[in-house]
C-alpha positions in Angstrom: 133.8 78.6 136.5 132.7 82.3 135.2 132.0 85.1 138.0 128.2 84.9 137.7 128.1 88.8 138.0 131.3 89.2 136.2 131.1 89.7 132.4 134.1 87.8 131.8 136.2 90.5 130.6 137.6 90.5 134.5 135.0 93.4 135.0 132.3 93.6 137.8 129.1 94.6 136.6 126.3 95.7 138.8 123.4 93.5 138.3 121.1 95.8 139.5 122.2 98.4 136.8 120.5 98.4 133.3 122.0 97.4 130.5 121.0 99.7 128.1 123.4 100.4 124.5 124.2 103.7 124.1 122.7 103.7 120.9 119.0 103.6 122.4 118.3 106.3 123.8 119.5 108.8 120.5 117.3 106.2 118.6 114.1 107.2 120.8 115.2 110.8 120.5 115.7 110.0 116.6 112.2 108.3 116.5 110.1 111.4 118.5 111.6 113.8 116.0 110.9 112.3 113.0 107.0 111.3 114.5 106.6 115.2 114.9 108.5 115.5 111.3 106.0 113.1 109.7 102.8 114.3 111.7 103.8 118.2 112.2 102.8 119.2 108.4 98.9 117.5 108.9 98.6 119.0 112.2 99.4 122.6 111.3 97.4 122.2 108.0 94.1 121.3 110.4 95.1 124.3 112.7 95.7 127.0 110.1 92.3 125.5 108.5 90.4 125.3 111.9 91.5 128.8 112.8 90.2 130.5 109.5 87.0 128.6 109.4 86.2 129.6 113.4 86.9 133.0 112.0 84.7 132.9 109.6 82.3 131.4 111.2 82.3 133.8 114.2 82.1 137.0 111.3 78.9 134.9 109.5 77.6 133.7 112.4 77.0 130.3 111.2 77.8 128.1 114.2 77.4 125.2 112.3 80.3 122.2 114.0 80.2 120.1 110.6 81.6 122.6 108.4 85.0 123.3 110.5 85.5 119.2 110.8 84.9 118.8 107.4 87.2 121.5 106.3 90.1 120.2 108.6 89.4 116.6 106.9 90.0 117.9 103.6 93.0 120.2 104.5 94.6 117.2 106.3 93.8 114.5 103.1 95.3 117.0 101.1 98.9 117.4 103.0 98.4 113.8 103.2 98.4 113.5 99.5 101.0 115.9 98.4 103.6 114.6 101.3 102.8 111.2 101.6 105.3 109.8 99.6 108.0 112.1 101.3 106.7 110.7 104.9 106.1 107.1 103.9 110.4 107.5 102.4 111.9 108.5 105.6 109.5 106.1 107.6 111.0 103.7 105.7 114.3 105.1 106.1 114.6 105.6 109.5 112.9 101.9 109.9 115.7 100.2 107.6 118.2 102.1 109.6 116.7 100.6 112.7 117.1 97.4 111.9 120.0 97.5 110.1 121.7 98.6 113.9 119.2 95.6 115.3 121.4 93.4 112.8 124.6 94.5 114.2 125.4 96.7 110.9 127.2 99.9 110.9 126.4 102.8 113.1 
């Protein structure tokens, strides 16, 4: 009959202890750097835009909210347009590498 809390190897394994792969926690570290990869160009477009159009504002004194969202909306559809196809590739990358390990492929 097999130890119960025995792995069967003739090791004792804590059953109170998570059994996590080793490969998990680089993947989450893998995954939060390539979300601020993908979203760090679109955010610092919208900054850099926001920024010069409070400046301007605040020189004109035209306190108008519309304008700075608007301006942000197009700064941000244009990063996304230029780097789309270079976030949607290493999305798709990093995904297919994912599963791949998932699969039980190579590391």
């Amino acid at each position: 009959m097999a130890d119960p809390v025995g792995g069967g190897d003739g090791h004792v394994h804590d059953p109170g202890a998570p059994m996590i792969d080793p490969d998990w926690p680089i993947l989450l570290r893998e995954a939060l750097v390539l979300a601020v990869r993908l979203a760090a160009p679109a955010v610092v477009a919208a900054t850099v835009v926001g920024l010069a159009v409070a400046v301007l504002q605040t020189a004109t004194q035209v306190q108008e909210q519309t304008i700075g969202l608007a301006a942000r909306i197009l700064a941000i559809s244009a990063v996304l347009l230029l780097l789309g196809d270079w976030m949607v590739t290493e999305l798709l990358d990093w995904s297919g590498h994912v599963l791949l390990l998932i699969a039980g492929g190579p590391r």
